[in-house]
N, C-alpha and C positions, 0 to 999 in steps of 0.2 A: 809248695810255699805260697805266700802271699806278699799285698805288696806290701811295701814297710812307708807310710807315708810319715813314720811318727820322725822317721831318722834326715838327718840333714843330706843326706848321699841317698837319694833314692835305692831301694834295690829292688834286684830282678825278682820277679815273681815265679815261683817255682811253683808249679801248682801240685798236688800229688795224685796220681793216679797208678792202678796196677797195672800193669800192659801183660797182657798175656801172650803167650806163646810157645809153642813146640818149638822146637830148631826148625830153623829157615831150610827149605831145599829153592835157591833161587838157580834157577840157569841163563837169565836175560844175559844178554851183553852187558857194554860199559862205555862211557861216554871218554872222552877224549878229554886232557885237559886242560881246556880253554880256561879262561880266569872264570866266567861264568857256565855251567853247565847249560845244556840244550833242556831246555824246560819238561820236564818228564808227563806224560799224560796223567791225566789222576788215579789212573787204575793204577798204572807204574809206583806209584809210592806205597803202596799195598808190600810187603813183603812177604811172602810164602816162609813156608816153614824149611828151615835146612834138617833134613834127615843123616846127613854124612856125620859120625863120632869128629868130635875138633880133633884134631890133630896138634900135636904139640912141637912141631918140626919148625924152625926158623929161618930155612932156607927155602926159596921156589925150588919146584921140580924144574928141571931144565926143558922137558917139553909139556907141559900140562894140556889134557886131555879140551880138545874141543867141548863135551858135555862137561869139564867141570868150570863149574858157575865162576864168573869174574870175582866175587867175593870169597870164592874159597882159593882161588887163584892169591889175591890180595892179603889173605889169613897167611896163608905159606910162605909169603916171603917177608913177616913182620917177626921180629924178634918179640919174645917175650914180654919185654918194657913196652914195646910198643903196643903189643896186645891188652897190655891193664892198660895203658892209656887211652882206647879207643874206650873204653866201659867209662868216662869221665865225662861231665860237662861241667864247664868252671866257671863262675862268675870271674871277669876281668875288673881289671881297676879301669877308673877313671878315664887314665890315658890307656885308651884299650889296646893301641898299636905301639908304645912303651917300654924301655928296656926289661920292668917286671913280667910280663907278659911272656915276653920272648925268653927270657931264663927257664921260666917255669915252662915253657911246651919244649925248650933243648933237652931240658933233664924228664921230665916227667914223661911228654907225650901224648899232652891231651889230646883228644880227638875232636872236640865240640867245646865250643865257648859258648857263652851268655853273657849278653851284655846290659850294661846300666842304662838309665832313661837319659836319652839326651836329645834339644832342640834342634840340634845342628840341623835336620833337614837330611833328605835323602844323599845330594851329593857329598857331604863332608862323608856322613857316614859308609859309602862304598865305597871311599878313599882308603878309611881305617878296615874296614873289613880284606879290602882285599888284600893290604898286608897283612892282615890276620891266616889268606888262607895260604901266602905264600909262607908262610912261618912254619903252618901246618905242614902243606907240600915236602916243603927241605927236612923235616924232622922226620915225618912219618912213611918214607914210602911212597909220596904219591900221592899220598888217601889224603883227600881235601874233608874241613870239616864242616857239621853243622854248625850256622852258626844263628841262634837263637834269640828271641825276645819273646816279653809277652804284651800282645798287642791283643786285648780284648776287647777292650771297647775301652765307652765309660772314664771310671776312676784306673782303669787299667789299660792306660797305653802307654809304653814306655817309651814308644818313636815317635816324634813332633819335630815340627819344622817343615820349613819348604819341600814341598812332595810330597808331604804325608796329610791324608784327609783325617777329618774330625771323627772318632767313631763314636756313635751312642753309645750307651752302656749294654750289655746284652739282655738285661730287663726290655729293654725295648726294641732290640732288634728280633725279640721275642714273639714282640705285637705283629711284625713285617708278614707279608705271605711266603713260603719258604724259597720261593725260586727268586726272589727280589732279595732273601737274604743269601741267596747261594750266588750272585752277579754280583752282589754288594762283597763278600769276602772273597770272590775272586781282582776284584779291581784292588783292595784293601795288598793282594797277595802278590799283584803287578806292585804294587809301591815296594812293599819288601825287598820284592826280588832287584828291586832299581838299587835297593841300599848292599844289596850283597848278603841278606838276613834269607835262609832259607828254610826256617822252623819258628813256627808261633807256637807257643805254649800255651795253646787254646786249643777248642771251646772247652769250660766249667760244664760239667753233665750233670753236676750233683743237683738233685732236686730239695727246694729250700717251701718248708709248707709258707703258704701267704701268711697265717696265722702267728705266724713265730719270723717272719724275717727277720723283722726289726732288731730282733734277739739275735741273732744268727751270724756274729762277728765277722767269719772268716768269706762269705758270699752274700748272703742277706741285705747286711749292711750298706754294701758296695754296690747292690744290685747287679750282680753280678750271673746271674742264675737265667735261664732264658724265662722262665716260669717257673708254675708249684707241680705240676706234674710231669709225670717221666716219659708220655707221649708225645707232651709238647718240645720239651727239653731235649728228646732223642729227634724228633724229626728237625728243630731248629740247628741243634746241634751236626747233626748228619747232611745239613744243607750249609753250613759253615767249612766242615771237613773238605766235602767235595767243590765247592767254590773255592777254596786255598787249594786243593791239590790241581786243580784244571788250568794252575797257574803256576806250578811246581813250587810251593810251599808246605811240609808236611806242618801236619797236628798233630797234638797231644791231647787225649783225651783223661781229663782228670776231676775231682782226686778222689777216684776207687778206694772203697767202698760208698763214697760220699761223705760233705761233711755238711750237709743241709739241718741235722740236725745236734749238732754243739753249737756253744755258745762260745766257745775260748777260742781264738783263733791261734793254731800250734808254731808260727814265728814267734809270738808273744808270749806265749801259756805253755805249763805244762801238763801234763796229764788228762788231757782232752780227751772225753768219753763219750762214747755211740751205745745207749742202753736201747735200743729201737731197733735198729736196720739187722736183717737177717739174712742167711745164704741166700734164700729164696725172694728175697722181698721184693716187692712191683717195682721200688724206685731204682732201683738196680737195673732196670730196660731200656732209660736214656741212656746207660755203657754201653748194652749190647746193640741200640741202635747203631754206637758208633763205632762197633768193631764191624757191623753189616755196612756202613757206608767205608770201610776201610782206612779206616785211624791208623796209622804205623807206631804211634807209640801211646800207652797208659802208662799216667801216671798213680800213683800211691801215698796214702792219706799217711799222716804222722798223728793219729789219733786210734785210740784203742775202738774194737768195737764188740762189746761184752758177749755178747751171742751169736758171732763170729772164732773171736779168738780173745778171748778175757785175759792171757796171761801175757798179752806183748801187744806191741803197735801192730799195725799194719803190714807197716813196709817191712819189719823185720821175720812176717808171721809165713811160714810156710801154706796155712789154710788158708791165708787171703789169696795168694799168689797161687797156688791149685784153683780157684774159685776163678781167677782172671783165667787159664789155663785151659782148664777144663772145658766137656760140654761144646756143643757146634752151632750155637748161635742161639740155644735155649736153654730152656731150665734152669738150675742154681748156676752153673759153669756160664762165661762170656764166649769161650773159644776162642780165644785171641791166638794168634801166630805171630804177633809182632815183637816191638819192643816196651818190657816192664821198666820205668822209670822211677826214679822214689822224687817225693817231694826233697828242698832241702835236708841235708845231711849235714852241713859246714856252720848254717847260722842259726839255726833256726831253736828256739829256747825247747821246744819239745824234745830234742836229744844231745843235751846241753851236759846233760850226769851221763852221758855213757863216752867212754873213749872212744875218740876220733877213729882209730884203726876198727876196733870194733862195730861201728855204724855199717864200715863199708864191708867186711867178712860178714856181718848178719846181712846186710840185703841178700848180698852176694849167694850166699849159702841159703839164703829162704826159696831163692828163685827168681832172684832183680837181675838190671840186665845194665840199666845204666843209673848211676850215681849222680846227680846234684850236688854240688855245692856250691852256694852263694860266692862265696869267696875262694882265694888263693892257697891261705894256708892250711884250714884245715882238707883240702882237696892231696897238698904236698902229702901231707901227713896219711890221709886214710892208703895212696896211692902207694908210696913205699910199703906201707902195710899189706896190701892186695899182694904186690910184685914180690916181696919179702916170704909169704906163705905160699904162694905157688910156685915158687920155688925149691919149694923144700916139700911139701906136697902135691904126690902125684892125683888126686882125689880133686883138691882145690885146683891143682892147675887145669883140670876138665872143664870146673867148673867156667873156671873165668872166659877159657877158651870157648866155649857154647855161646855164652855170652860175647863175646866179641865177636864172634861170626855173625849171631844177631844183628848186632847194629851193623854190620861192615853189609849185612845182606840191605839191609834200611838203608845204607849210603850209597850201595848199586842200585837200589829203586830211586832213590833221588839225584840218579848220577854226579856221583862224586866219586868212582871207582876211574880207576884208569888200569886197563889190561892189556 
């Protein structure tokens, strides 16, 4: 997603990108649960691949094995509802700490929120987060969640106020030497973490040519790109990554396959086409830059890319999500082992003609891991949808459950597990 600066209510920026990955096998521990987690190393937000079949079971084992991972420990003892709600990130309202708020993670069980642009300043905001994550805690088990913004720079920063430094746009943080921008986004990642926000929905990988920015709605425009090539853009970007994680802030590396070259931007537009970018293409390396500097999650474009997968988006395409997937750090494959994210699903005008329930069974089923939605209701809606089929499906229920181990693996790297 992008930002929406046209609308009176700012929103959150959901960037897209594919996150690739096998099932997680994580066996780290788990952090205890303090209101704020013990700041995780950077390598720690990295999550390994889980090898173990999910498990469809709702109750913990009464003694669980030393060797199994505090996330599969944590998978075991979630019920089903709880399980499609960890696969969720929801745009909150306004009042982010709010009786709407609280309804919708009793009944649903979101796992990870995103919040709206607000000045208040770091301490209002880790007032209202941290009832965010006791909301979390009492509904889920325990499992505290992500709680996200997108802080990019530039026209993209959605935290402001007291505590929060000014950031350039990433056009210019482009220009920086990488280790002045790898100290610059870990200081950026200490303010986060002061607010209670423990996921930036950054850095943008997509490479946008100089020739065409201008054109180039959804990053261009914005300058939002660190530059036009994908060495530049993968090393700045890979020095953004690990500057936020040595501060315990994961990233998102987004929006796979790129959208450097369309011209519509997919909040606003529909049918946004990529006749250019192929399996193999050189701009495709600022990704794989960032799954070697270890991204935990890609996100995923809501734009078709013809010589990819001509007959569907993106994020709905099984070939896009094999291509994040695949492959060990070269060739057409990223090799991702993280988490696959989609851009907005809930507002965003690119999948505006498909139904709600259907957005989230196509990620779901292509190979996504977690869900975006801008907002509340359509999130309600895809969510009973998800819970409603894996239920009645033993096939889907695997699915979802792969997928929620994924992320539950990503929130024992970011200690938010308690075992």
């Amino acid at each position: 997603m992008h930002w929406d600066w046209a609308r009176p209510r700012a929103r959150t920026l959901v960037t897209c990108a594919v996150a690739v990955g096998a099932a997680l096998a994580v066996t780290a521990g788990c952090s205890s649960p303090a209101a704020a987690p013990a700041t995780p190393s950077a390598s720690s937000l990295h999550p390994s691949a889980v090898t173990s079949s999910p498990g469809t079971a709702s109750a913990s084992p009464a003694s669980p094995s030393p060797s199994v991972s505090c996330a599969a420990q944590v998978f075991g003892r979630l019920t089903e509802a709880q399980r499609v709600g960890q696969l969720f990130l929801v745009g909150v309202t306004d009042d982010i700490a709010g009786p709407q708020t609280t309804a919708a993670l009793q009944q649903y069980h979101f796992g990870s929120l995103l919040l709206y642009s607000t000045s208040e300043g770091v301490t209002a905001l880790a007032a209202a987060t941290a009832h965010m994550q006791s909301l979390g805690t009492a509904n889920d088990g325990g499992v505290r969640m992500f709680i996200a913004a997108n802080q990019e720079g530039g026209q993209v920063q959605q935290l402001t106020g007291p505590g929060f430094s000014v950031m350039p746009s990433a056009l210019t943080q482009g220009t920086w030497p990488t280790a002045t921008l790898r100290s610059a986004a870990a200081g950026w990642a200490r303010e986060l973490r002061a607010a209670g926000v423990n996921f930036d929905l950054a850095p943008v990988m997509d490479v946008v040519p100089a020739a065409t920015a201008a054109s180039n709605a959804p990053i261009g425009a914005l300058d939002r790109q660190f530059g036009s090539t994908p060495a530049g853009n993968g090393a700045h970007g890979a020095a953004f990554i690990t500057g936020m994680a040595s501060a315990g802030v994961a990233t998102s590396a987004k929006h796979f396959p790129g959208l450097g070259r369309v011209t519509g931007n997919t909040d606003f537009t529909a049918d946004v086409v990529d006749n250019v970018t192929t399996p193999n293409d050189p701009d495709l390396g600022s990704f794989r830059a960032a799954v070697v500097a270890g991204v935990p999650f890609v996100m995923v474009a809501l734009a078709t890319y013809t010589l990819i997968d001509r007959t569907q988006l993106a994020v709905f395409s099984p070939t896009v999500m094999k291509l994040v997937r695949s492959g060990s750090g070269s060739g057409s494959g990223l090799g991702f082992g993280g988490v696959i994210m989609s851009d907005d699903l809930g507002d965003a005008l690119a999948v505006q003609s498909i139904p709600a329930a259907s957005r989230a069974i196509s990620f779901l089923t292509a190979g996504g891991d977690m869900i975006t939605s801008q907002s509340l209701a359509p999130a309600q809606a895809m969510a009973a949808a998800v819970l409603a089929k894996a239920s009645s499906s033993p096939s889907f229920r695997a699915v979802v459950d792969a997928a929620a181990q994924r992320i539950l693996a990503a929130k024992q790297a970011s200690g938010l597990l308690t075992c």
